[in-house]
N, C-alpha and C positions, 0 to 999 in steps of 0.2 A: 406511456411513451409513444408517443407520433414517430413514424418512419419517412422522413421525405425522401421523395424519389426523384429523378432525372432522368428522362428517357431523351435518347441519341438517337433519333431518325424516328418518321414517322410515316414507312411504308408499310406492305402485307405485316408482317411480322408485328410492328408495333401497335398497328390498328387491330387485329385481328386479335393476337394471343396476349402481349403482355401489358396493353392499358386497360382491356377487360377485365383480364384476370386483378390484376393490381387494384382493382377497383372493388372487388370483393375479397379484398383483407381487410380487416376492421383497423389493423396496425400498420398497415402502409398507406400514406397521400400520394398519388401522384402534383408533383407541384411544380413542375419544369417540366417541356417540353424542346427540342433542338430542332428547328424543323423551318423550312423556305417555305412550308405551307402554311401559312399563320390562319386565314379562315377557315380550310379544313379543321386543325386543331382546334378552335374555340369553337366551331362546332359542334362537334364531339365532346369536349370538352372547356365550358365556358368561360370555369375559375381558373384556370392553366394557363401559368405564364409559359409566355413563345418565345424561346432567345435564339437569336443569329446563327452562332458558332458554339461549337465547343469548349472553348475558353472561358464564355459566360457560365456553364453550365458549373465548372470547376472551380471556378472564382466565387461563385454563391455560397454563401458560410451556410447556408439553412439543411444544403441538400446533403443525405446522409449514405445514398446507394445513388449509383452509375448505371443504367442501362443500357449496352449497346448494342441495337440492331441496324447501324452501316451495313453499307458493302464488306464483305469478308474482308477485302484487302484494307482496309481501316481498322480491325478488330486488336490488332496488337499495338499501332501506334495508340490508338483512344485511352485501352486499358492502360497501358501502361502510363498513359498519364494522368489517366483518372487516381491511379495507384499512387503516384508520386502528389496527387493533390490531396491525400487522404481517404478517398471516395472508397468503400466497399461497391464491388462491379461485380454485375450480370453479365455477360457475354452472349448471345445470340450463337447457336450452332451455325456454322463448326466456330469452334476456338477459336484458331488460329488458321492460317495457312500452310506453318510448318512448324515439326514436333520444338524446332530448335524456341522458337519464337514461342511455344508454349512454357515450355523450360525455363524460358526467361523472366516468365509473368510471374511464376510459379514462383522462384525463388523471391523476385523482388516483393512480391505482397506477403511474403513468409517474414522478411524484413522487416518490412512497417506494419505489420500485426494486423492485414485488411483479411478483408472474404474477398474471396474469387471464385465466381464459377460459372458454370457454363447451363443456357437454358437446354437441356436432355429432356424435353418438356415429354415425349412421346415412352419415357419408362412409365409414363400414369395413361396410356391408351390404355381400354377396357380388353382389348382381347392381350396384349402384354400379360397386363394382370392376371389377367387369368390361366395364361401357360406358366408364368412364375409359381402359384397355387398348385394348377397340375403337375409342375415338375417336384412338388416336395411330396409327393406321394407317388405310389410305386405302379401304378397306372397305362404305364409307358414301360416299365422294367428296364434295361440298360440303353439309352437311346443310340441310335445309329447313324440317326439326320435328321440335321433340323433347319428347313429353310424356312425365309423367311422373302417374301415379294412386296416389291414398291413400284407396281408397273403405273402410265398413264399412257392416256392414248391423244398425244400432241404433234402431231406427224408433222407441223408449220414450226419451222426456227422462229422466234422471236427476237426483238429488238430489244434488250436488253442484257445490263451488265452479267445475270447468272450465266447466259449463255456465249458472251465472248469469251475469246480465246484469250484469257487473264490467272495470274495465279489465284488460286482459289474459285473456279470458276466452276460449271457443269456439275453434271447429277452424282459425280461419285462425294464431292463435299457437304451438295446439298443434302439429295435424299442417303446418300450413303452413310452420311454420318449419323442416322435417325438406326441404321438399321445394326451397323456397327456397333453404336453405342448400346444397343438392345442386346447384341450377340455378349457383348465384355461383361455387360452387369449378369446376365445368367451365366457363363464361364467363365469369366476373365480370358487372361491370354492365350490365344494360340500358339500352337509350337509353330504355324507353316501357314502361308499366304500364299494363295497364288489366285492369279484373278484376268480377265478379259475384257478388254476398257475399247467402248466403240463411238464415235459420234456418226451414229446409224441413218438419221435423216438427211436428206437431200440439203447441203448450204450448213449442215451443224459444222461450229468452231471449237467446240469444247465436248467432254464428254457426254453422251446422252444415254450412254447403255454401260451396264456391267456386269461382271457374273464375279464375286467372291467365293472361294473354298476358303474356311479357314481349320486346320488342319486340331484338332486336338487330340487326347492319347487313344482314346476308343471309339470316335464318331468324329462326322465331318457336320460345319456349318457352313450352310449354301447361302447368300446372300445373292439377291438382283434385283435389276429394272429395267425399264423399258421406257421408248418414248414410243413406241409403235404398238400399242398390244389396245387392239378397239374392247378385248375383251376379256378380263383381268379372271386367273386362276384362280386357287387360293390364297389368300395372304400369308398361313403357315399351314407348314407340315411336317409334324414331329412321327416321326417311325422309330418307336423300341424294339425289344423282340419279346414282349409281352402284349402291345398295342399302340396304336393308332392315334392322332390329332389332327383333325382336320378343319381348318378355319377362314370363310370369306366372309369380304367384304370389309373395309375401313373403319377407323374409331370415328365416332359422331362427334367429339367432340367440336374439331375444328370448322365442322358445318353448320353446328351450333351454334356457335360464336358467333357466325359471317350473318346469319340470321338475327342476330338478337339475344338469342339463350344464354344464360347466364349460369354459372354454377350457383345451384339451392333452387332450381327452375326442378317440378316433379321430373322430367324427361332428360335432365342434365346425363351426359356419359351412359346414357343407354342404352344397348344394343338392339334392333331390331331382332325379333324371334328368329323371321327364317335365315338369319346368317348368326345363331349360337354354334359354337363348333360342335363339329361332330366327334364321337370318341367311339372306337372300335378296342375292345380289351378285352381278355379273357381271366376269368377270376375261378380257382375250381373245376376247371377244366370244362367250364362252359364259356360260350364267347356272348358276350354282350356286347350291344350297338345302341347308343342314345346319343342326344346332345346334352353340353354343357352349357348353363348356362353365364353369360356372358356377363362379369363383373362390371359396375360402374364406373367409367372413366372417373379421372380426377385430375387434370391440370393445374388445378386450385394450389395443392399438396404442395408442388415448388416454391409460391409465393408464400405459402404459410408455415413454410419452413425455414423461409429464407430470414422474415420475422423472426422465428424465434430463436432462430441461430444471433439474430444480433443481440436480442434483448437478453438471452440467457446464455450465450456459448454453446451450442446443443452441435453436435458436428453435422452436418450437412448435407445431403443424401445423395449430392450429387458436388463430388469432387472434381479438381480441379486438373489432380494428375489424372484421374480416369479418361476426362476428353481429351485429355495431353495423348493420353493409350491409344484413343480414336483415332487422331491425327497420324500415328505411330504406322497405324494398321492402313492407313490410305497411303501412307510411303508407300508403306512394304507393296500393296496394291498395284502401286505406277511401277514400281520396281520390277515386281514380277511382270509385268503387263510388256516392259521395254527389254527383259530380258529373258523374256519366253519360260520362265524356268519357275518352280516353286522356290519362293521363301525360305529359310529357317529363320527362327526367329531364337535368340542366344538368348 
């Protein structure tokens, strides 16, 4: 059984992550494309039919999953029509723009018996994985903090929709919802939000900085980024009161891609050596200091899951209400951010 697919816009996001990857699953085609770019697409891709609008896409009896990576503010009118055409849809992070709008999607593909769900492509980053693995061992002992950084160093606003002053717009949606989503799948909900929302650069319209606490029963999760940081700390840092995790530097994957690398490439989801994290522990009442080595990315895993959720029913790994949660936590975020005060979360 052949998966054809429809993909809805064809900028970063669709060139980079999801017509690559799509392209190595043996069970999905891409066979639509939605795009005002007609020779970029056949470029890239030559068998790929190029339609106008969205309507066409929908209209097409062949195509069996909806792709959309639009502008944020597009993401809930498309789905939900994709939903209402019978189309099983992918969404592009974030979800939605608001929990309500997520709520909505949620029930109605519960209705007509579709999948829904959202690309959380970065729970398969190599260093993710591998604090997932360290945290089911006792390595760390009770943890106390665990942050987690998405700095860049882009000190010029841009002329573009992420950065206008739009709903769903600025880094707490974009890169927030990457780091969000990271925090919910290792603890789920917090009891308490409270967070520091800044558009830090000279001419920024939208947010460009943040600082999340998210509060849970015996340890706090730190979340931030930066547009101003020429020189990027750690990416995590887990403190228990047994030991230590300390982790730089970026998943390879996404650089991979932009390059050519394909997942099944010897070097796919690699970690370079000197940024394996470091673990500081004491076992026996001696302290040990080494690195760990730095598991395989795998982006792949979404698409090859997303197959076999249609051909066999197999649930999902990446739910629907979960990014609904994500959205949930970016309220709560603005919330506390406009009324100075921490969150509780009921």
């Amino acid at each position: 059984m052949t998966i054809n697919v429809g993909l809805i816009g064809y900028g970063y996001s669709a060139t980079v992550f999801h017509a690559p990857l799509i392209s190595k699953v043996n069970d999905l085609h891409l066979k639509v494309v939605v795009s005002s770019q007609d020779a970029k697409v056949r470029n890239d891709y030559p068998n790929v039919e190029v339609l106008p609008d969205i309507n066409s896409i929908l209209e097409h009896k062949e195509i069996d999953v909806v792709i959309i990576t639009s502008p944020n503010t597009t993401h809930y009118e498309y789905a939900k029509k994709a939903i209402l055409a019978g189309k099983h849809v992918v969404v592009e992070k974030p979800f939605t723009v608001t929990s309500i709008e997520a709520s909505e999607l949620i029930a109605l593909a519960q209705n007509k018996g579709i999948l829904l769900t959202v690309f959380h492509n970065r729970r398969w980053d190599n260093d993710f994985l591998t604090i997932r693995e360290l945290l089911k061992t006792d390595l760390l002992g009770s943890l106390s903090t665990y942050e987690a950084h998405y700095d860049r160093f882009r000190p010029n606003v841009r002329d573009r929709w992420r950065e206008k002053n739009i709903p769903g717009s600025g880094m707490l949606y974009d890169l927030g919802s990457h780091l969000i989503d990271q925090a919910l799948t290792l603890f789920g909900m917090p009891k308490t939000v409270w967070a520091d929302l800044r558009a830090e650069r000279e001419g920024a319209e939208a947010i460009d900085y943040f600082h999340i606490v998210l509060g849970y029963k015996d340890f706090k999760a730190i979340l931030h980024s930066g547009s101003i940081v020429r020189e990027a700390g750690p990416r995590f840092m887990l403190h228990g009161n047994q030991g230590s995790f300390i982790k730089y530097g970026l998943d390879s994957q996404e650089e991979q891609l932009k390059r050519g690398i394909l997942p099944g490439s010897p070097e796919w989801g690699k970690d370079h050596l000197e940024e394996y994290g470091r673990l500081t522990t004491e076992i026996g009442g001696v302290t040990i200091r080494g690195t760990i080595e730095t598991l395989p990315g795998r982006y792949e895993e979404f698409y090859e899951s997303l197959a076999k959720t249609i051909k066999l029913g197999t649930v999902f790994p990446v739910q629907a209400e979960e990014a609904r949660d994500t959205i949930r936590i970016i309220e709560y975020a603005i919330k506390s951010h406009q009324e100075q005060q921490t969150i509780r979360i009921l």
